[in-house]
VEXTOR-742459 format. One record per residue (C-alpha): residue number from 1; residue in three letters; z negated, x negated, y. Coordinates in Angstrom, 2 decimals. Each point is the difference from the previous one (the first is absolute). Layout:
! residues N
+-----+------+---------+---------+---------+
!  nr ! rest !       z !       x !       y !
+-----+------+---------+---------+---------+
! NUM !  ALA !       Z !       X !       Y !
...
+-----+------+---------+---------+---------+
! end
This chain:
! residues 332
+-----+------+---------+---------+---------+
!  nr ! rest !       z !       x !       y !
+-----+------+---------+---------+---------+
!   1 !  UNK !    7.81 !   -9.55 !  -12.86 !
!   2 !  UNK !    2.17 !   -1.20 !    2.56 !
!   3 !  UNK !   -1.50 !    1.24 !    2.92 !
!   4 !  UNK !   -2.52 !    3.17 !    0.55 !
!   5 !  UNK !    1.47 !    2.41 !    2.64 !
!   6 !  UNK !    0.24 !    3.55 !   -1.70 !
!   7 !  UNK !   -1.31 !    1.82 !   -2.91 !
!   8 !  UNK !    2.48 !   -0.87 !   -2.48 !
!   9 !  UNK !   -0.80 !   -3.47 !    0.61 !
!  10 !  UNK !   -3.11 !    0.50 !   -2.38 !
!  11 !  UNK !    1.19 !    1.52 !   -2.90 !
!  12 !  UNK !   -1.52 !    3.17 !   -1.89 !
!  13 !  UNK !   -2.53 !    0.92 !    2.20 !
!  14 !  UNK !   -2.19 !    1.22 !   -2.91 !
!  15 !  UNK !    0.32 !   -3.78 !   -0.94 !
!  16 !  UNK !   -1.12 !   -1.49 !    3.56 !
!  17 !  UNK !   -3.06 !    2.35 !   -0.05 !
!  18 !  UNK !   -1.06 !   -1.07 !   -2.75 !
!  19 !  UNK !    0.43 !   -3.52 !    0.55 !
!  20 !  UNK !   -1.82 !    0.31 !    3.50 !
!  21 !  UNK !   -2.29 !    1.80 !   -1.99 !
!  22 !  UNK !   -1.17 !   -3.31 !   -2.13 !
!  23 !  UNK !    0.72 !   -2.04 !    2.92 !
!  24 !  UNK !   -2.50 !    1.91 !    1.98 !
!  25 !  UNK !   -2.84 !   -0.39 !   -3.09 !
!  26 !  UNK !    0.93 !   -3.46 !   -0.53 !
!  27 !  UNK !    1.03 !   -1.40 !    3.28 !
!  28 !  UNK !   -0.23 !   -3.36 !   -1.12 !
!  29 !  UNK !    1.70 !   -0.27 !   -3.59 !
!  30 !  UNK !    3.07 !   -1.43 !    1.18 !
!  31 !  UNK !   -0.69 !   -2.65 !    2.33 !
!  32 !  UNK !    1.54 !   -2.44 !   -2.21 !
!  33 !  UNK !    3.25 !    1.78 !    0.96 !
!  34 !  UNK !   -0.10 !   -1.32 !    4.01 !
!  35 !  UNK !   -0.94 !   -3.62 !   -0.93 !
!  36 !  UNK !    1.63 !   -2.80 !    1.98 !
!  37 !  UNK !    2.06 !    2.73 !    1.23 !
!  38 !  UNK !   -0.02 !    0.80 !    4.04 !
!  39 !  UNK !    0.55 !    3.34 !    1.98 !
!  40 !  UNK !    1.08 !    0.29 !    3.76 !
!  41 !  UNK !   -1.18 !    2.81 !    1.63 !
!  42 !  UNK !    2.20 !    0.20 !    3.08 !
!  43 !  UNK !   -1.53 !    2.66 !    2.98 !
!  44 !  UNK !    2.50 !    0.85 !    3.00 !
!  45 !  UNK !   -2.31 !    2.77 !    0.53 !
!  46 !  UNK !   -3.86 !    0.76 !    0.13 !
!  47 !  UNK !   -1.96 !    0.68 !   -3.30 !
!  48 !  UNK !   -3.52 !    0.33 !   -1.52 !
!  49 !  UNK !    0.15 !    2.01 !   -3.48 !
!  50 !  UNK !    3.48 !   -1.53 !   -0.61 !
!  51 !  UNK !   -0.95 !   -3.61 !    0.64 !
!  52 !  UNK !   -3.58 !   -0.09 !   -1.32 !
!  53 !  UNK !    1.09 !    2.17 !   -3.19 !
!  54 !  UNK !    3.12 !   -2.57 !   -0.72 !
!  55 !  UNK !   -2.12 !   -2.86 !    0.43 !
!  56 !  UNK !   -2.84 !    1.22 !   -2.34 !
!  57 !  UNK !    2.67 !    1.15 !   -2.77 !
!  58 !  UNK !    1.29 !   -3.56 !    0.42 !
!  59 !  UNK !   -2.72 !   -1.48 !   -0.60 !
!  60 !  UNK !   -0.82 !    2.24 !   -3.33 !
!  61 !  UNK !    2.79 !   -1.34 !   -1.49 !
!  62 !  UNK !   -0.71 !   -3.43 !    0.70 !
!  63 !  UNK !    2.78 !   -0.49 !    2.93 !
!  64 !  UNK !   -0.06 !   -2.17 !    2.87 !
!  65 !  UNK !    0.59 !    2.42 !    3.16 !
!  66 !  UNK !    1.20 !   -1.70 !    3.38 !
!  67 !  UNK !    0.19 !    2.60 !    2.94 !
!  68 !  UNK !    2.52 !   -0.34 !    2.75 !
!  69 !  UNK !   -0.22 !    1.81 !    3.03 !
!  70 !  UNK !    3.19 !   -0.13 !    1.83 !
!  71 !  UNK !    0.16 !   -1.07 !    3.68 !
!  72 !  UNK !   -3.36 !   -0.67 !   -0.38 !
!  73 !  UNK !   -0.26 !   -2.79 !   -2.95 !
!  74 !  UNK !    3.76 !   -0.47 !    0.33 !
!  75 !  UNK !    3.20 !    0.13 !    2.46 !
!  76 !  UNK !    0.62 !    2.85 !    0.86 !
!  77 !  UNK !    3.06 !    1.27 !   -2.16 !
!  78 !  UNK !    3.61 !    1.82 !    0.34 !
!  79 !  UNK !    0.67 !    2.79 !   -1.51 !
!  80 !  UNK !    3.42 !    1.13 !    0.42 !
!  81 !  UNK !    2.73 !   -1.82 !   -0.99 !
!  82 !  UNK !    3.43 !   -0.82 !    2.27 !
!  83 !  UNK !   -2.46 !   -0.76 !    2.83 !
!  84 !  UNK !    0.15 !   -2.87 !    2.98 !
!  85 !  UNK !   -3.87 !   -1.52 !    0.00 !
!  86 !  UNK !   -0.22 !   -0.81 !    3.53 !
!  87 !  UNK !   -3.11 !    2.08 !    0.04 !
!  88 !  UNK !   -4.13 !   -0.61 !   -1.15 !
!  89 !  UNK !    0.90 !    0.12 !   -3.83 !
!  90 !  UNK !    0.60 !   -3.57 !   -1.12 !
!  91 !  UNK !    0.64 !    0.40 !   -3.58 !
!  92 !  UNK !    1.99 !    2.40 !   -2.43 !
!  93 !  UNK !   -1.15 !    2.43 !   -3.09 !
!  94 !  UNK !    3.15 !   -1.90 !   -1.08 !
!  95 !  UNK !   -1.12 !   -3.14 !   -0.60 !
!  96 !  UNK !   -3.96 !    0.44 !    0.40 !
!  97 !  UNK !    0.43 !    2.60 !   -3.19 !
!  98 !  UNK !    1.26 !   -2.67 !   -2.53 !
!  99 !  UNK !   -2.49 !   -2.80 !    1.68 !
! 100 !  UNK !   -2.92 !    2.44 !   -1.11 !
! 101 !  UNK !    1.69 !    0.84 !   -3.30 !
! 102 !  UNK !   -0.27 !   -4.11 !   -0.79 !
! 103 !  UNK !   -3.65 !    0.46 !    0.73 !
! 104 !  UNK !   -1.21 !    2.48 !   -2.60 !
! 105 !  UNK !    0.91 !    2.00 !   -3.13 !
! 106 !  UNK !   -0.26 !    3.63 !    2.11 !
! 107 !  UNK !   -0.36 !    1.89 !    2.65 !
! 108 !  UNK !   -1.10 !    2.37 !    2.15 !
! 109 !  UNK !    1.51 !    1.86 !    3.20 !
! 110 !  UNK !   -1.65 !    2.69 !    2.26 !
! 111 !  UNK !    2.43 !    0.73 !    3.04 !
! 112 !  UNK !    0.10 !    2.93 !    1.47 !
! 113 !  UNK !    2.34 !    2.03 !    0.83 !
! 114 !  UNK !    1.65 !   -0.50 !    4.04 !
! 115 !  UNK !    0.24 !    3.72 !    0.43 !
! 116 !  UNK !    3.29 !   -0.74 !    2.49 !
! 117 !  UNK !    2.71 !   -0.20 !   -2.73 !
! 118 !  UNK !    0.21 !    1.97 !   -2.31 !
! 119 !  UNK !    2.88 !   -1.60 !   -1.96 !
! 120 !  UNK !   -2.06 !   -3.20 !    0.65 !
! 121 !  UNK !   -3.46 !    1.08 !   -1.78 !
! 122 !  UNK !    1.63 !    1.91 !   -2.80 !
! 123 !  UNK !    2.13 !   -2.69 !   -1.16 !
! 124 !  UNK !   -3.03 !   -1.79 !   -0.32 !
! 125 !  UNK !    1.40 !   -3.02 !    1.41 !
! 126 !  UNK !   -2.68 !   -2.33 !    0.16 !
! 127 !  UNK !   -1.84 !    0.74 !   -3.38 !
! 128 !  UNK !    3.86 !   -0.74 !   -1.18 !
! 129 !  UNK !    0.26 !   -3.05 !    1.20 !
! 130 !  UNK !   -3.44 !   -1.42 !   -1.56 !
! 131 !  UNK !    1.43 !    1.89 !   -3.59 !
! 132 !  UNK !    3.98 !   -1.64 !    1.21 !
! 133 !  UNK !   -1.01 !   -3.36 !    0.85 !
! 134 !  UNK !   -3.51 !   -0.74 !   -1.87 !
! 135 !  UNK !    0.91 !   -0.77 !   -3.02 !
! 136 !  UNK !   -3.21 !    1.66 !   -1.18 !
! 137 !  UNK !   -1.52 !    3.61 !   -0.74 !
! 138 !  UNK !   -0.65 !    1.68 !    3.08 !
! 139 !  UNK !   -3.15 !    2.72 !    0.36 !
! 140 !  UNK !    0.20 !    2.12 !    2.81 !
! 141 !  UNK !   -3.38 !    0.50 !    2.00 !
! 142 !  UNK !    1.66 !    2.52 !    1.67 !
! 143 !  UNK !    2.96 !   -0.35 !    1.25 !
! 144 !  UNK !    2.95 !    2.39 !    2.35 !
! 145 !  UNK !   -0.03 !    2.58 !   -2.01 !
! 146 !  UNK !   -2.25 !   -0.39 !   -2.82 !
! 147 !  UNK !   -3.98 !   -0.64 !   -0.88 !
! 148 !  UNK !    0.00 !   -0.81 !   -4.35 !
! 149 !  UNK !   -2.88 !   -1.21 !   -0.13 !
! 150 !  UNK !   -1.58 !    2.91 !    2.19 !
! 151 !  UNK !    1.52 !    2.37 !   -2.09 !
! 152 !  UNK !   -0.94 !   -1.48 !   -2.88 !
! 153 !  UNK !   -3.80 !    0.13 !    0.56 !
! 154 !  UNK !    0.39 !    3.58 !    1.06 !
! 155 !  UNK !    1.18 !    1.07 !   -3.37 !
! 156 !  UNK !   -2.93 !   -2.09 !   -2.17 !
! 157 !  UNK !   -2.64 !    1.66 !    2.27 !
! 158 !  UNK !    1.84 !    3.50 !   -0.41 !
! 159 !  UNK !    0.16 !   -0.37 !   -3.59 !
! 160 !  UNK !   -3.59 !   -1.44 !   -0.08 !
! 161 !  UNK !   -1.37 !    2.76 !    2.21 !
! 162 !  UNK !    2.27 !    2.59 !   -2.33 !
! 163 !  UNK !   -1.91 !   -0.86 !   -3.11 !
! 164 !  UNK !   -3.45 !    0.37 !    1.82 !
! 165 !  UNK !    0.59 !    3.42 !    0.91 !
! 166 !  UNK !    1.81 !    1.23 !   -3.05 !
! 167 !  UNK !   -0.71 !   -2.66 !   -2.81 !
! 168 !  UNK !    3.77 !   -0.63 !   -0.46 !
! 169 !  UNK !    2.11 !   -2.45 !    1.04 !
! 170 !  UNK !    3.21 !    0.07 !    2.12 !
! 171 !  UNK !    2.39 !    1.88 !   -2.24 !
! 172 !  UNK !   -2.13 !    1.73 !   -2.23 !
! 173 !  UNK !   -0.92 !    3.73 !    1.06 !
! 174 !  UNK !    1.59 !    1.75 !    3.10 !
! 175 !  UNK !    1.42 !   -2.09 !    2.40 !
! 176 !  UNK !   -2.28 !   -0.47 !    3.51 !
! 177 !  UNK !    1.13 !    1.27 !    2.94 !
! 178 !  UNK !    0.61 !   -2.95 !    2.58 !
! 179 !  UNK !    0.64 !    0.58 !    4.04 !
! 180 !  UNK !    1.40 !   -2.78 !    2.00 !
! 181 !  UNK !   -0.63 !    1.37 !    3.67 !
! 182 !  UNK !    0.97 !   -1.74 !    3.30 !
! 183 !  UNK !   -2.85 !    0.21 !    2.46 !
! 184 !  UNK !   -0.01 !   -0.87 !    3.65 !
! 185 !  UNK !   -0.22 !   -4.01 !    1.41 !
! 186 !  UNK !    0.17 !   -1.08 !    3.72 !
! 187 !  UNK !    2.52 !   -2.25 !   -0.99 !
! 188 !  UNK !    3.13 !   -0.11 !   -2.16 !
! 189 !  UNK !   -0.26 !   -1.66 !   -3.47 !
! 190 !  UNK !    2.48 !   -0.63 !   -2.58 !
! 191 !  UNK !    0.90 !    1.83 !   -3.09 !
! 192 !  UNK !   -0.77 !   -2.46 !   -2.52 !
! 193 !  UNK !   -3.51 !    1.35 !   -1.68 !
! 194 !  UNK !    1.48 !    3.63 !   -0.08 !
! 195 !  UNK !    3.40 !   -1.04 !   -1.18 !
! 196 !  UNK !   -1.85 !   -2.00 !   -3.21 !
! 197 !  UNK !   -2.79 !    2.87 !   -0.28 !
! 198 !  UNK !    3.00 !    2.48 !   -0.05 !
! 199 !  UNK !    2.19 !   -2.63 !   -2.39 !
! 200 !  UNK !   -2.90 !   -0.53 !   -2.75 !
! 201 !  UNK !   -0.92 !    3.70 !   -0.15 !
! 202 !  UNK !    3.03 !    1.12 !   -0.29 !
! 203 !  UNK !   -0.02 !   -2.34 !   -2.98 !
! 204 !  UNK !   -3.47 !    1.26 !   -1.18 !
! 205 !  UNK !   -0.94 !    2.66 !   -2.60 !
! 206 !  UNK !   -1.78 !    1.99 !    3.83 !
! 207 !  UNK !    1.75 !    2.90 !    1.69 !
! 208 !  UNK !    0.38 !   -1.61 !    3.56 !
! 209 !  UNK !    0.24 !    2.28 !    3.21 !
! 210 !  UNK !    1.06 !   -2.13 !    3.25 !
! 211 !  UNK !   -0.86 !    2.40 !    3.45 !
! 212 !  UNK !    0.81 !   -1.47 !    3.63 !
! 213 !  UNK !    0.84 !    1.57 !    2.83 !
! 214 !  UNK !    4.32 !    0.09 !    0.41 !
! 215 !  UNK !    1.74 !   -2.66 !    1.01 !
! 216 !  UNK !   -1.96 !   -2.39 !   -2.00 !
! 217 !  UNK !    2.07 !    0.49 !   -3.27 !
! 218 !  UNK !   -0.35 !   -3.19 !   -2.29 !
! 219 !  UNK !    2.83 !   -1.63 !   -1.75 !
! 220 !  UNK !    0.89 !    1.83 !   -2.69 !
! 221 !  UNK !    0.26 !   -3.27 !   -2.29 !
! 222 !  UNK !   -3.54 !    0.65 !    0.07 !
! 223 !  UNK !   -0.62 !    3.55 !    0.05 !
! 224 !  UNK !    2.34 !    1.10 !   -2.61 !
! 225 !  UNK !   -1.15 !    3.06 !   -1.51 !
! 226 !  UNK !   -3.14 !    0.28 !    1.83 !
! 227 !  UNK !   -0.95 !    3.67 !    1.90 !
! 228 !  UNK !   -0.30 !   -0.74 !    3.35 !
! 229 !  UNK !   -1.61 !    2.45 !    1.47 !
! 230 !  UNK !   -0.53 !    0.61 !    4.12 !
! 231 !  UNK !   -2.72 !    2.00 !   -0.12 !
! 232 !  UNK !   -3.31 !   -2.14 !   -0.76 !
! 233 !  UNK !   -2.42 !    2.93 !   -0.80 !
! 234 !  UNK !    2.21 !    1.04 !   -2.47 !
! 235 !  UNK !    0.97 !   -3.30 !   -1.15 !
! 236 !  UNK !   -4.09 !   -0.90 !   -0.46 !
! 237 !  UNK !   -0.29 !    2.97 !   -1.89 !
! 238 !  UNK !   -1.71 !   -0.91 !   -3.91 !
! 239 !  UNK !    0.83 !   -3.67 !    0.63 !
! 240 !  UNK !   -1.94 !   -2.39 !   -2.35 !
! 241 !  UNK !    0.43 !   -3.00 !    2.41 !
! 242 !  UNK !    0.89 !   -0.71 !    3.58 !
! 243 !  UNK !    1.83 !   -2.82 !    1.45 !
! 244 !  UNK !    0.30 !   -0.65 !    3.79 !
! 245 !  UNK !    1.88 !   -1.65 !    2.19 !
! 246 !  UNK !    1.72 !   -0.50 !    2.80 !
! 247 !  UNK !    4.45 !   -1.16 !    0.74 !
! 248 !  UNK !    1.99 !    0.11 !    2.45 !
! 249 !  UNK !    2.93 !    1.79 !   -0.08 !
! 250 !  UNK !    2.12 !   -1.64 !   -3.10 !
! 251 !  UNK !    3.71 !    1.13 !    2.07 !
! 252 !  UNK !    1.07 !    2.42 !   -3.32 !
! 253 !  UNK !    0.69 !    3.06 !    2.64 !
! 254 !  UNK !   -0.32 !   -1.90 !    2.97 !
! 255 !  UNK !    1.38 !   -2.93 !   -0.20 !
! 256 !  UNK !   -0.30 !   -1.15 !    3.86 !
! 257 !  UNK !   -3.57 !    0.78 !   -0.47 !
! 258 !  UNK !   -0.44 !   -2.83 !   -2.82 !
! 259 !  UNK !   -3.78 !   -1.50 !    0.93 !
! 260 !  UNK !   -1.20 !    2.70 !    2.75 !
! 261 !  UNK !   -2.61 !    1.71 !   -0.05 !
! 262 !  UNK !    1.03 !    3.77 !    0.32 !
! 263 !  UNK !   -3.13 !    1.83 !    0.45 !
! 264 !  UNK !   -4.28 !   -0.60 !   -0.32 !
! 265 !  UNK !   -0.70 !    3.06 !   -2.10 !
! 266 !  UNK !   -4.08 !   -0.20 !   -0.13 !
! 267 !  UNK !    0.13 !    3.03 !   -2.12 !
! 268 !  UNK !    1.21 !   -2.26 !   -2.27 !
! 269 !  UNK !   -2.97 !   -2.05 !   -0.61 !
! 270 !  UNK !   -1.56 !    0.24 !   -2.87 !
! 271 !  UNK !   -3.14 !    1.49 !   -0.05 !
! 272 !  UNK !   -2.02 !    2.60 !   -1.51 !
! 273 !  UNK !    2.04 !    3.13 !    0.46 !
! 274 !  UNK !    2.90 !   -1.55 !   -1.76 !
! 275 !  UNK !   -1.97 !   -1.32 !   -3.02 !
! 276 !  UNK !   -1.83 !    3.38 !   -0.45 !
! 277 !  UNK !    3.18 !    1.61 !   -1.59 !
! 278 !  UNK !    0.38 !   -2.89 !   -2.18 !
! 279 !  UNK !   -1.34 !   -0.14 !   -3.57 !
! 280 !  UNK !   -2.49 !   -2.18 !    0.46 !
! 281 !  UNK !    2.17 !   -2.68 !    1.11 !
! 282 !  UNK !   -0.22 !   -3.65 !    0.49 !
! 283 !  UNK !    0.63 !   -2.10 !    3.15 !
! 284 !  UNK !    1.93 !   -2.83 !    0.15 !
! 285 !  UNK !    1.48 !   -2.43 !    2.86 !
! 286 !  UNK !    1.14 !   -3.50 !   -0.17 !
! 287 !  UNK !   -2.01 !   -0.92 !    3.14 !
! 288 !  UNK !   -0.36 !   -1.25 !    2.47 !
! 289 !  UNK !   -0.95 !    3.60 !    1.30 !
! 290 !  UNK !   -0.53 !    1.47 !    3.21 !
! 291 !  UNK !   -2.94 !    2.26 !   -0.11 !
! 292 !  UNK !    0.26 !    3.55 !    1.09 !
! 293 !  UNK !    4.05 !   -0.35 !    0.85 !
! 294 !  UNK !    1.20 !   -0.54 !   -3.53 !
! 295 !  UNK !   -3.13 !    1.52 !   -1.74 !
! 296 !  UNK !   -3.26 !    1.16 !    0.67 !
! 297 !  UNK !   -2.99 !   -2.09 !    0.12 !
! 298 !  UNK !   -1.62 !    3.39 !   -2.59 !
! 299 !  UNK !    2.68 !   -0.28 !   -2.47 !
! 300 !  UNK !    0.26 !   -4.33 !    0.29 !
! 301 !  UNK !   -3.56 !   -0.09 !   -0.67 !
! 302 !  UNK !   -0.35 !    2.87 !   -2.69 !
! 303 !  UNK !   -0.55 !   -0.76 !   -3.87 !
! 304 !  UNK !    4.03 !    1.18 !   -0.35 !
! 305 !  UNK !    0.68 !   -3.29 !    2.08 !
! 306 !  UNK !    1.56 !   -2.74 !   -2.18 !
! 307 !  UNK !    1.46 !   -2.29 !    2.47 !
! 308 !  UNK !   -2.08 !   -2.66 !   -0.66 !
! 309 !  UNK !    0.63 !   -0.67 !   -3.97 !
! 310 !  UNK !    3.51 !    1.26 !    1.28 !
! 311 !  UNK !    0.04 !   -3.33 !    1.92 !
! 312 !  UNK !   -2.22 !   -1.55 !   -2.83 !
! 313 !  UNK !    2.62 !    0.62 !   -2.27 !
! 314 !  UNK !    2.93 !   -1.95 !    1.93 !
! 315 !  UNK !   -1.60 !   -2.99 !   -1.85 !
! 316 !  UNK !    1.37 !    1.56 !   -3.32 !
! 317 !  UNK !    2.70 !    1.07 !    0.99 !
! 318 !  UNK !    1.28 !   -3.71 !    1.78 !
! 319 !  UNK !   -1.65 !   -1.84 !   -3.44 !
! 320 !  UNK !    2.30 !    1.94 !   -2.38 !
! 321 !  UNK !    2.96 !   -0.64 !    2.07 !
! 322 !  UNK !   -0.97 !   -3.65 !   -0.13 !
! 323 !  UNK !   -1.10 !    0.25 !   -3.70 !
! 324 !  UNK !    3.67 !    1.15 !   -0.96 !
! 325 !  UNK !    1.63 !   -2.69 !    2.34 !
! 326 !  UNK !   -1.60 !   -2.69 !   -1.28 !
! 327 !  UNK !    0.17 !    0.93 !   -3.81 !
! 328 !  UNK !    3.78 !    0.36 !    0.60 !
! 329 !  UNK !    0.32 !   -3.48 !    1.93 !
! 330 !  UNK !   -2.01 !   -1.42 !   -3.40 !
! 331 !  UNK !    2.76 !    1.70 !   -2.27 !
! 332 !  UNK !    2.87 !   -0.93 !    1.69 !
+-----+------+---------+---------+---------+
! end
């Protein structure tokens, strides 16, 4: 694996799950895979589950994880290429990217998207650079446009979560019905964690239904043949999980509204009226959360609440990335 950025990155995805599968049982069984062998984790943004779970499935496999925080462990960085630095930014992606690719044997990115160009952010022009210039594997920890490794752990807990309620795995029986719905924020976020959710679910034996208010169309790169429906009673309606979250507008049907935030629906949050037409449906979020704007404190709380080995599960989900990384570095 070259780098990790979309679904078909990881192969059969009746494979990965049952690699994360053993990974998760036997977190520990391949450590001898990571010795001697270093991973930068490089942060232009704020994380907790990202970092923390990267770090921990470093350290399962027996890697050496150095964390780099730019601007704040580092010069602050360019970006864009073609520009004159006579400004704060003392150093360039172009050659900080190979400096850092001398240092270690992978790495990590999580840089969000700028929400001001759209061109710029869906190009994915800085994750590029690290894959251009690196001369390493590249992971994104979220990136412009996309969140793997989010995405990722969403479909292990899915299919986990499937098998408790019906016995079967992912694949086996009917398909479950699963609703990505935008919900309300006070500020405007990227597309990246609905853009993935959309990406690996399309790729998933699940029946996905996407409902937003209009005007916040995703890509369709990522929602292919997914419903979309505008209506979110109806799209609730005998759902076996729910997924929530918030983007600004992604510029599909508006494009001089790329990044804005076009309305603050409350009837949009999540809460108990919404999950009553369900079919007994689980919750799920990538947190962080806002309480009772996004979701209701009644249905966060409930027993149908799964956020946290959701966010549990990123550890998986960042090991088996790793796990195949490293066991094609050692056959090369």
């Amino acid at each position: 694996m070259k780098s990790f950025l979309h679904v078909s990155d990881i192969g059969p995805l009746a494979t990965a799950l049952e690699e994360a599968r053993q990974v998760k049982a036997t977190p520990l069984a391949w450590r001898h895979l990571g010795e001697g062998k270093t991973v930068v984790l490089v942060f232009f943004n704020n994380s907790l589950r990202t970092r923390l779970s990267s770090q921990k499935a470093a350290y399962n496999l027996g890697l050496q994880p150095i964390v780099l925080n730019v601007g704040a462990d580092s010069w602050k960085l360019e970006t864009e290429l073609g520009v004159v630095m006579d400004g704060d930014r003392s150093e360039h992606l172009r050659e900080a990217v190979p400096v850092i690719g001398s240092y270690c044997d992978l790495i990590g990115v999580r840089s969000f998207a700028g929400l001001n160009d759209r061109d710029f952010d869906y190009a994915e022009t800085i994750l590029r650079q690290f894959i251009d210039w690196s001369g390493r594997p590249v992971i994104s920890l979220e990136s412009a446009t996309v969140h793997p490794c989010q995405a990722f752990a969403d479909l292990i807990t899915i299919d986990e979560y499937w098998t408790r309620k019906t016995g079967l795995r992912l694949g086996s029986g009917r398909r479950p019905k699963v609703v990505l719905s935008w919900a309300p924020h006070p500020r405007a976020l990227p597309q990246a964690v609905p853009n993935s959710f959309a990406e690996w679910m399309n790729a998933a034996p699940v029946d996905l239904v996407i409902t937003h208010p209009e005007g916040y169309e995703l890509d369709p790169q990522f929602v292919q043949g997914a419903r979309v429906e505008y209506d979110q009673m109806k799209a609730f309606e005998g759902a076996d999980f729910v997924y929530a979250k918030n983007w600004s507008c992604p510029g599909v049907s508006c494009p001089q509204a790329y990044g804005q935030v076009l309305n603050y629906d409350r009837s949009w949050t999540v809460d108990e009226r919404q999950m009553a037409v369900t079919d007994g449906a689980y919750f799920l979020h990538c947190l962080p959360v806002r309480r009772n704007v996004v979701v209701s404190d009644a249905v966060l709380d409930s027993p149908k609440s799964i956020v946290i080995p959701e966010a549990a599960n990123r550890v998986v989900s960042a090991q088996t990335v790793m796990k195949r990384i490293l066991e094609d570095i050692k056959n090369q």
